[in-house]
N, C-alpha and C positions, 0 to 999 in steps of 0.2 A: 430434060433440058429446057423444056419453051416452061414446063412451072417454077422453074429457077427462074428464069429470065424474066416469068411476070413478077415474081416476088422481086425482084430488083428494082423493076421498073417502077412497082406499086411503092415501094420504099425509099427506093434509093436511086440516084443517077448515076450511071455507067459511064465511067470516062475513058476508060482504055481497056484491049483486048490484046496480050501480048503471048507468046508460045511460052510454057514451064513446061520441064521434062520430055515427057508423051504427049502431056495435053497441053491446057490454056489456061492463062492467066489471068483475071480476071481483078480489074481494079473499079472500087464505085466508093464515093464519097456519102458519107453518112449525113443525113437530117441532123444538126446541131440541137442535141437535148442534155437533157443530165442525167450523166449514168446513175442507174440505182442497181441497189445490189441484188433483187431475186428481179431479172426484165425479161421476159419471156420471147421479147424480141432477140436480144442477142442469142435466148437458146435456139432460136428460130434459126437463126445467121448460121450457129454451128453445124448444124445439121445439115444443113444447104453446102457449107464448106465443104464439110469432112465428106459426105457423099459425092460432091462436085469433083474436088478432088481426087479424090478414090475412083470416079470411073472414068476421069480424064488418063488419071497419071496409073493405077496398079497394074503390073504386068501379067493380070488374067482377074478384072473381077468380078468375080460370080450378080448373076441377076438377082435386081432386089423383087422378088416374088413369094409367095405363099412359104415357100421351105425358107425362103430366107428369114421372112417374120418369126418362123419358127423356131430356127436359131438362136436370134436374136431372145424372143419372148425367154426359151429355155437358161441361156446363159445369165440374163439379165438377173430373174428372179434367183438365181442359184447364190449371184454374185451380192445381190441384195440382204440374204438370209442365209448363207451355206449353212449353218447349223438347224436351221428349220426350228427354233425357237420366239420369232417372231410373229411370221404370218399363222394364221389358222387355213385349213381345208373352205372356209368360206369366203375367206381372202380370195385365196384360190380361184374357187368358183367362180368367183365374182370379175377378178380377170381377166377369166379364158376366153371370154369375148373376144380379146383385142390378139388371140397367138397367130393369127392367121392375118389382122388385121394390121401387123405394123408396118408392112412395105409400103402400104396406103396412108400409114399416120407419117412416114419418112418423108413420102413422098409432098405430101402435101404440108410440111408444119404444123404436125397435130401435136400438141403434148399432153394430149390429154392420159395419154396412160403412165407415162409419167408422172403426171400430176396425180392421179387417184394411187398410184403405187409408192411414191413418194410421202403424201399426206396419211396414209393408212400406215406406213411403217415408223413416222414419226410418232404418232399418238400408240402405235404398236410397241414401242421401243418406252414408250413412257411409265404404260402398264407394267410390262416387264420389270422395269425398275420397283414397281412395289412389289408384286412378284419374289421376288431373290432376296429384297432387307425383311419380308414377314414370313421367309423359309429360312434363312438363316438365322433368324432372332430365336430359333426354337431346339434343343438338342436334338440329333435325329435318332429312329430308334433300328440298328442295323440287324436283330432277332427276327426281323422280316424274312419269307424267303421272295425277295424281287432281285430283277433283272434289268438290262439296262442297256439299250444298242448303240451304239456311239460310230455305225453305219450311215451316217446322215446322208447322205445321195440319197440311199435307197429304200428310204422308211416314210413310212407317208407323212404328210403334216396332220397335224392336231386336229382335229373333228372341231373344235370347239374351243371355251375359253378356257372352259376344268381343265379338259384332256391336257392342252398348253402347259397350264400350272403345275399339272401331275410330272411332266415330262420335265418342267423345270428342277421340279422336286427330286427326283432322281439324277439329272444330271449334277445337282449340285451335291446330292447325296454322296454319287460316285466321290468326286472332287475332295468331299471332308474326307469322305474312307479312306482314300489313296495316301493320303497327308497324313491322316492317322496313325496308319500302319506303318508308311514311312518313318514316324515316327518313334513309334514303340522298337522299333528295330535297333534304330539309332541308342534309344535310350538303353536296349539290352546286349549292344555290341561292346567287347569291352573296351578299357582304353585304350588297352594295349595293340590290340588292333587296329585302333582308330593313329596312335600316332607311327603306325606301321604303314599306312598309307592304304587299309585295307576300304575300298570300292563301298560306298554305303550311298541311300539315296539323299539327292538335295530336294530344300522345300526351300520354295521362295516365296514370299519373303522370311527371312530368317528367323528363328524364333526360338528361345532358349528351351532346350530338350529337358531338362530336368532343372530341378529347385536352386537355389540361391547353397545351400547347404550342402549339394549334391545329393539328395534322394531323390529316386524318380517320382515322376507325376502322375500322376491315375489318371485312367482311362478319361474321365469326365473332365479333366482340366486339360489333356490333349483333342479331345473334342471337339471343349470350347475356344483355344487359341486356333485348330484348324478351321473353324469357322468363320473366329475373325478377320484370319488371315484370308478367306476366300471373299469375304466381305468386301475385306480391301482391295483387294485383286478387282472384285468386280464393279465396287466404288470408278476406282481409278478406271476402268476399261468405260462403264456408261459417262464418265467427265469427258474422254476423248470422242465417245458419240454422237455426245449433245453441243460438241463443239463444234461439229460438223458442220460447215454450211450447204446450203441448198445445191451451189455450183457445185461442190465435191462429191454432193450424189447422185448432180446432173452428169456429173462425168464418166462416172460407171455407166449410166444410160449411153451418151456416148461411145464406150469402148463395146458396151456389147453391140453396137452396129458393124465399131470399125472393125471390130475381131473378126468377125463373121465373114470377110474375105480373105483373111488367114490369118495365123496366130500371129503374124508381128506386125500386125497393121495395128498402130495403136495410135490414141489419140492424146499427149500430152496438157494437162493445163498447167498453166507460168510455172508453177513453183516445182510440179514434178519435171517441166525439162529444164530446168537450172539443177535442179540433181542428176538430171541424166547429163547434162553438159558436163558437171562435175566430177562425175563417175568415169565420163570417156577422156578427160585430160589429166585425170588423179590430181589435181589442185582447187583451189578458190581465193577467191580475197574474203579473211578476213583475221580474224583472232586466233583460232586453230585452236578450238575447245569441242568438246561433242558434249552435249546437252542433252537433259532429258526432265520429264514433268515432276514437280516433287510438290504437293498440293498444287500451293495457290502459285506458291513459285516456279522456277527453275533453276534447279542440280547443274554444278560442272561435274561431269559424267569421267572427262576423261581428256587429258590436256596432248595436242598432237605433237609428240618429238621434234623441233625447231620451229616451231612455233610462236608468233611474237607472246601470244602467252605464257606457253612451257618457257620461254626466256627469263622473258619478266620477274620470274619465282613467285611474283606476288598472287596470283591468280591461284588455287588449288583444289584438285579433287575432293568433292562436297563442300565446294562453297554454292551458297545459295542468290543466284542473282535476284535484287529485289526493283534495281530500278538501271535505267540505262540512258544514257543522254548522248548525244555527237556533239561530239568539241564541247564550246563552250555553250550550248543552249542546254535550256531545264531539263535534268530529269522527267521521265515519263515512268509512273507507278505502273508494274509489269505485273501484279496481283492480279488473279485469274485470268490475265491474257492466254492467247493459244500460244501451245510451243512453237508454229511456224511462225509467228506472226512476233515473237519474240525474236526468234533467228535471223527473220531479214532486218530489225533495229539493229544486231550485233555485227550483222555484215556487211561488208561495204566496199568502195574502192579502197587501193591500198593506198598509204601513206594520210590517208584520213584517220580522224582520230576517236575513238569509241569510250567513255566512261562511265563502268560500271561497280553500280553501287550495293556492296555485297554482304552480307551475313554469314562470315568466319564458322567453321567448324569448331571454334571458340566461344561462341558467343559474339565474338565483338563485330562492328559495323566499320566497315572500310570499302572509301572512295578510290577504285583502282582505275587509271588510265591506261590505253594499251592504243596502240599506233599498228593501223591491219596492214596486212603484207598479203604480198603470196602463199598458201600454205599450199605446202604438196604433201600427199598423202602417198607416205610409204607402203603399205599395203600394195599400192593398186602398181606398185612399179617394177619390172624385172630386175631378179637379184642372183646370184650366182654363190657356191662353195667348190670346194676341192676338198677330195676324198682320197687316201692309199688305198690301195686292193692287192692285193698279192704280189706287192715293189713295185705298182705302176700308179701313175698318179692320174685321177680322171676329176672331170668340172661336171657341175650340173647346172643348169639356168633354170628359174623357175620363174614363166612367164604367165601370171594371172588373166591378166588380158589385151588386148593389141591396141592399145588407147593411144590416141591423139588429141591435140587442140587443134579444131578447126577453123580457130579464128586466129592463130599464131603460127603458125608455119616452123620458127624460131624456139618453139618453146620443145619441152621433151616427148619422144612420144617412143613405141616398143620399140620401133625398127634403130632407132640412133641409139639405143638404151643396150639391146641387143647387141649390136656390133662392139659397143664398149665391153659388156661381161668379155665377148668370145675373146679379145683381144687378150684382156687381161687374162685370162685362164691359159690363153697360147705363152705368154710371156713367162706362166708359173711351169710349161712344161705338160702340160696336158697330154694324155695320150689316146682318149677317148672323151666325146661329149655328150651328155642325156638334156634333150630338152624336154622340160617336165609341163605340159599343157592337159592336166588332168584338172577337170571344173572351173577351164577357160571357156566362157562362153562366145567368145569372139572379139569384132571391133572393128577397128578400119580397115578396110580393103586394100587401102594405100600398102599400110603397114603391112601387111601379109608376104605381099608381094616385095617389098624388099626385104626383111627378112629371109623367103627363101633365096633371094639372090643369095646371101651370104655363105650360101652351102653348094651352089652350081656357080658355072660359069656364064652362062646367058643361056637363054631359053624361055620359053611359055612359063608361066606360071600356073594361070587359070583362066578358064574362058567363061564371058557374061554375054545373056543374051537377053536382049530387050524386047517390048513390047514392038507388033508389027503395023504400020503403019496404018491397017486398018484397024484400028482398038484388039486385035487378036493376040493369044499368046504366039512368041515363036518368032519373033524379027529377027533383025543384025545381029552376029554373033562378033564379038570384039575381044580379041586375045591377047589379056595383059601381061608383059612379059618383063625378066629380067634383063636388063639390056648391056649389062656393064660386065665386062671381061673377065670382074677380079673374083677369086676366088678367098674367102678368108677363113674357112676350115674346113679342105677337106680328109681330114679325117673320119675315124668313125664313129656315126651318130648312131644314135640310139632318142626315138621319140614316145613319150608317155602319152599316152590318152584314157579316157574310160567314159563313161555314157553322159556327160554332161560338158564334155569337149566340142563345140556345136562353132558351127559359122566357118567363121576365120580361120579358128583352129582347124577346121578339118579340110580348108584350102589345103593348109600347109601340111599336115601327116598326108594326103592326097598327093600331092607335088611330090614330096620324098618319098614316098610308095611307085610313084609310077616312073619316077627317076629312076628308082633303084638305090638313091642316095643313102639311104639309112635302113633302120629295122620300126616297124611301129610296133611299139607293144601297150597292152590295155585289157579294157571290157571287149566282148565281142565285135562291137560295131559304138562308134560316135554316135549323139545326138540324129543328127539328120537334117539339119538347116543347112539347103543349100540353096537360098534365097538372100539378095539386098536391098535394104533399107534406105531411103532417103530421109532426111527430116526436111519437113516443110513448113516454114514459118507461115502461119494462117495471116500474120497482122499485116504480108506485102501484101495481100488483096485490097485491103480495104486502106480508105486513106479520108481523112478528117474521121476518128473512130472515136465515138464517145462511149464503147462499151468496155474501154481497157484493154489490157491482153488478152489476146484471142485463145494464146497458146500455139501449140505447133501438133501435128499431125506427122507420124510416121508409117509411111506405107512402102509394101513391097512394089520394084518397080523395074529388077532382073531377077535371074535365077542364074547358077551360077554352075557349071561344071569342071571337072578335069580334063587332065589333058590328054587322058585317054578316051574323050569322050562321052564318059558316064558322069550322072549327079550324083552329088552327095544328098539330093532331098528324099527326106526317107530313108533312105539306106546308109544313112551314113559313110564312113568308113571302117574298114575292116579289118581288125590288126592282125598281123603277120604273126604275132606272136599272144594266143587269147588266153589273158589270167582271172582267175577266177576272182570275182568281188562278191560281196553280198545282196549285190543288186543283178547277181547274173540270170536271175529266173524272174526276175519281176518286167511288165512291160513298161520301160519308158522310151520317150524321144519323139520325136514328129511323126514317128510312122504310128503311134498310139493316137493322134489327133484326129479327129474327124474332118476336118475340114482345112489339111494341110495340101499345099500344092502338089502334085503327083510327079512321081518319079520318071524320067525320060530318060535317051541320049542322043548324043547330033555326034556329028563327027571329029574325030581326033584332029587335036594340033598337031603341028611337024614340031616332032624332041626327038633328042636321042639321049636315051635311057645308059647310066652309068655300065660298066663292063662289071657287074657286081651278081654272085649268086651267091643269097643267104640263106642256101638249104638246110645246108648241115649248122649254121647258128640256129636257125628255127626246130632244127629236131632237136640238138643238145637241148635248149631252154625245156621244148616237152618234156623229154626224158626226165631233165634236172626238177621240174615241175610235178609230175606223175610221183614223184621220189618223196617229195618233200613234205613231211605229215603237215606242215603247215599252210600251205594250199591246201591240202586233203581236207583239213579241218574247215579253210573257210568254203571251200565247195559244201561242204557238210551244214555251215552256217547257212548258206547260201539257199540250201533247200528248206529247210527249217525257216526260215523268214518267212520260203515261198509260200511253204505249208500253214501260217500261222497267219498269213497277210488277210485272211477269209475272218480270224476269229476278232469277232467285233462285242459279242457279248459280255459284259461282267456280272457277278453275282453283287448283288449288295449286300447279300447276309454277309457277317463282319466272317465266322469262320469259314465259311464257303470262299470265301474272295480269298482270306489267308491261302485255305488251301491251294486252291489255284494257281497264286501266287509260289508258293511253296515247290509247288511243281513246277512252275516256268522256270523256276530260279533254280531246279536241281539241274535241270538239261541246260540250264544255258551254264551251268559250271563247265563245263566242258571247253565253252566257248571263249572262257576269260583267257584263255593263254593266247587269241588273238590280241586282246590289248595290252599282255604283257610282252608284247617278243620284242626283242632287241637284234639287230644283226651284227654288234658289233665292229660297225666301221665307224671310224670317227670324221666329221664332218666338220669341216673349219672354213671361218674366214679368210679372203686374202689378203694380205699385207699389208695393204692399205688400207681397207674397212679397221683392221686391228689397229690403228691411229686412231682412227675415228672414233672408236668405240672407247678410247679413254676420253675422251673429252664427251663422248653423249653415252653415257650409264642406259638411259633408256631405250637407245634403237639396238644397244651390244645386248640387251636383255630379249629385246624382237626376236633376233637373230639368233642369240641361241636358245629360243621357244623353237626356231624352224631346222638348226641344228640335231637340235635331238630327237623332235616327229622324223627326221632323216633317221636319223637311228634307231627307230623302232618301226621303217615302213620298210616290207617284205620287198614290195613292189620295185621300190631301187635297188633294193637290194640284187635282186632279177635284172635288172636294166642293167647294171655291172657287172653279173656274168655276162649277159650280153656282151658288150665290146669287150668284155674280156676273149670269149670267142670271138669277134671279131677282127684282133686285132693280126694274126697271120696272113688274112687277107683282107687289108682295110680297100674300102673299095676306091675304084681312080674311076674318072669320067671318060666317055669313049671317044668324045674329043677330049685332046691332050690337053692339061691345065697347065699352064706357063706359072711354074714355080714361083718365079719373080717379083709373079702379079699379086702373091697371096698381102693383100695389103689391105686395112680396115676400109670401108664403104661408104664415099661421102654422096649425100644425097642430097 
């Protein structure tokens, strides 16, 4: 703190000292200079922030001392290089001075190991580049017998320059081979198969399998198109490296600090939190096109369903933007600009106006205007179907994530989204509900919390406990609770999860578990994040700022438990009902983390848990389970994964590799009737979507893309026995619910 305070002093003048969260706020007026773009003062500034912050505000953060540099040093380099293709073993060497020594370069504004790590992987990354265009300009010869570890964690780096070259050699070997062979397969499967729908591999980018005449192509001209095609692969991947600026790789250096007091401390610059902004309210202002790099230009990738561009018709998939102007000012030539920096030209407030000037999948050149709006992105929003089961009709809602606008109160977010499906599906006659929150990774807190209102009558939801008044873990504990009387289905629920259900989501399977309210069914255990998140705008610190956007800083700053007292950190939650997935024997979630917050509990809220015992649905689902060769099979996948997750080696001999090949692909015959099953329930719109969908062709096409994965996933299909069995005794709460009340939930 007192070398924060001299570095302020020494810089900058200190105007105000105000309370944030836990800690302090901290406002100082900047020396008027002119920003430039690599200033090693503002990396200075960050550093000073993001750790000011973090030990003011994180609700437990570890000391920055020797194991901490260690961390840091570890993750940094990892994140810099994961493939170990860059640096060499002298690299290395020549680093290891500082792993011990970065709590002391934090502490005091050193960047210097940044900077040598920085400028060594620039001119690293340039080599490389000749590297891979004078290995690939050459046939390779695969009569070799080599090998080739594609274990990158755990292989050492490169002795040297050769060594490097040699490793490149091979990785890029593997690359042709795979494409190769992929190929000849292709070329030897017959048609007849192919227009049967039968499972063959893809190679991107595309590339004609056989001749103009239809005879196949030899060996030597599938070689050399896999080659040029990895060329290009790898063209386009060094264009977006060397576009890189200095801050974007100052920003990994950044995150491997914030990380290091636990995985969701991260540290945002501008352009990544206006996608996380954008992420958490499923909108934006602008065009509603997704874009992607196509040389010098920019591809329209893919035009978003109500969209002022999808409107417009004029705008369409592969057209190439080449210049772009607002309103009525000049065009600006978009030729080799970066893809971001092309994005913020096309985006803008709404009702402003964007003209871009575009290169037709015709050939021809057209000046297209388009006026930006609101786009909201259907993906990210809760959507609902009804399904018959043996003459009973049930809903399912399939909530991605628990999104909100936090700067719109007004605008859509799960919980008023939510209450709308369950309404509608009440109205179609519903007689059971599955909420489907499998690889919902969370979201707003708010939202959680009303949502499960809508399945109790009032009661705790979940309890957060903050940082304690002396900077220690373990202060106030604050019990957020449902507070509204009404009840809007209690019938019987049925909740999905599996091992990437984390956060919010496992508030809510937590609340319905301890209620009694529903059944949870899934992977063995959730994620494990039972920790929240604040964002903190770096830029209200500082005031007269001529460094630009500072960016924003997210750090833990509760942790959050049920209402029976126990976390979900680390342990997740634990479904009542455990289905086997393919990832049942692998380790993942926060308890795999090294350096995730550790598991507690404090004492239980006052609830009273529904009048509900789901014994006998839980045996029937085993029994029904145990029975079912189709579980049986992916348990049997499941191990087979496990067993295979070790093998990191491939052969580069061409008929060695076949072989290999040859055999992975006899035993995984077995496996394909995992992604041929059908359950045979039919999955429908309701009523009103089915309006809609005559007038937008494109979101009726979404929808039934999600329709028929319904129909070929086992997992709901299980969830619909479930309240199938459930429905004899659907469960009632043990205070009595006033029928009356059951009425949608204005918040």
């Amino acid at each position: 703190m007192n070398a924060f305070l001299s570095f302020m002093k020494r810089n900058y003048k200190i105007v105000a000292i105000v309370v944030l969260l836990a800690g302090a706020l901290f406002s100082f007026t900047l020396i008027p200079g002119k920003q430039k773009e690599n200033d090693p003062e503002k990396d200075q500034l960050l550093i000073e922030l993001i750790t000011f912050v973090i030990e003011k505000g994180h609700y437990s953060p570890a000391a920055i001392d020797d194991n901490f540099s260690k961390g840091v040093y570890k993750s940094y380099l990892e994140n810099l290089d994961p493939s170990k293709r860059f640096f060499t073993q002298a690299d290395i060497d020549e680093f290891a001075k500082y792993e011990t020594q970065l709590d002391e370069q934090i502490n005091k504004r050193d960047l210097s190991f940044f900077d040598l790590t920085y400028n060594r992987l620039v001119m690293r990354i340039k080599e490389s580049a000749g590297f891979y265009k004078d290995i690939l300009a050459k046939p390779f010869d695969f009569s070799k017998d080599e090998q080739f570890n594609v274990d990158y964690e755990h292989q050492p780096y490169a002795k040297n320059d050769a060594e490097l070259r040699t490793r490149w050699e091979k990785q890029l070997k593997l690359s042709v081979l795979s494409t190769v062979t992929d190929k000849q397969k292709l070329q030897d499967t017959p048609a007849d198969k192919l227009k049967n729908g039968e499972k063959v591999p893809d190679t991107t980018p595309k590339i004609d399998d056989k001749k103009a005449d239809g005879t196949k192509k030899s060996f030597a001209e599938l070689e050399k198109e896999a080659r040029e095609s990895t060329l290009k692969s790898l063209d386009e991947y060094f264009d977006f490296v060397e576009e890189l600026k200095r801050e974007e790789w100052f920003s990994i250096y950044l995150n491997a600090i914030a990380e290091r007091f636990d995985p969701h401390t991260f540290y945002f610059a501008p352009d990544d939190k206006e996608k996380f902004d954008t992420s958490m309210r499923g909108s934006l202002e602008g065009i509603g096109a997704r874009l992607q790099k196509k040389s010098d230009y920019v591809e329209i990738s893919e035009l978003i369903p109500g969209g002022p561009a999808w409107r417009g018709k004029d705008l369409e998939q592969g057209d190439l933007i080449m210049k772009v102007a607002q309103g009525k000012e000049n065009p600006v030539d978009i030729a080799g600009m970066r893809l971001d920096d092309v994005v913020k030209k096309i985006k803008g407030p709404k009702g402003t106006e964007v003209r871009l000037t575009v290169k037709k999948v015709d050939g021809s050149i057209k000046v297209i205007p388009i006026v930006r709006e609101v786009v909201e992105i259907e993906e990210t929003y809760a959507k609902s179907s009804i399904v018959k089961k043996d003459g009973k009709l049930y809903g399912i809602i399939n909530l991605p994530k628990f999104y909100i606008d936090f700067e719109n109160k007004d605008s859509r977010d799960a919980a008023k989204d939510v209450a709308v499906e369950v309404e509608r599906l009440k109205k179609q006659g519903v007689e059971g509900l599955i909420i489907d929150l499998r690889d919902n990774g969370g979201g707003s807190l708010k939202t959680v919390v009303d949502i499960t209102g809508l399945f109790i009558d009032k009661g705790p939801v979940v309890q957060v406990r903050s940082r304690a008044a002396d900077g220690s873990a373990g202060g106030t504990t604050e019990v957020l609770s449902d507070t509204d009387p009404k009840v809007q289905w209690d019938g019987p629920l049925v909740v999905m999860v599996n091992n990437f259900s984390a956060s919010a989501s496992e508030i809510f399977a937590a609340a319905i578990q301890d209620y009694h309210r529903g059944v949870i069914i899934g992977s063995k255990h959730t994620y494990g994040k039972g920790t929240v998140q604040n964002i903190i705008d770096l830029n209200r610190f500082v005031r007269g700022n001529n460094f630009g956007d500072l960016g924003a800083l997210k750090t833990t700053t509760q942790k959050f438990y049920r209402i029976n007292g126990g976390s979900t950190q680390r342990e997740g939650v634990t479904s009542d009902i455990n289905m086997p997935d393919k990832y049942s024997y692998i380790d993942m979630g926060e308890r795999d983390i090294d350096n995730a917050l550790p598991y507690d509990k404090i004492a239980a809220a006052d609830y009273k848990p529904f009048k509900a015992n789901f014994a006998s649905v839980v045996d029937k689902s085993k029994k029904r389970m145990a029975a079912n060769p189709q579980f049986k099979l992916m348990d049997e996948n499941a191990h087979w994964i496990f067993d295979k997750k070790d093998d990191n080696t491939f052969n580069l001999n061409i008929e060695k590799f076949k072989a290999e090949l040859a055999k992975t692909e006899e035993i995984a015959k077995k496996f394909k009737a995992l992604n041929s099953y059908k359950n045979e329930l039919k999955f429908e719109a309701l009523p009103y979507e089915q309006e809609i969908f005559k007038k937008d062709p494109a979101l009726a096409e979404k929808k039934e893309r999600w329709y028929e994965s319904l129909s070929k996933d086992i997992y709901v299909e299980e969830a619909l026995n479930v309240l199938d069995d459930m429905q004899p005794a659907a469960a009632k709460s043990a205070a009595s619910i006033n029928k009356k009340d059951k009425l949608v939930k204005t918040r």
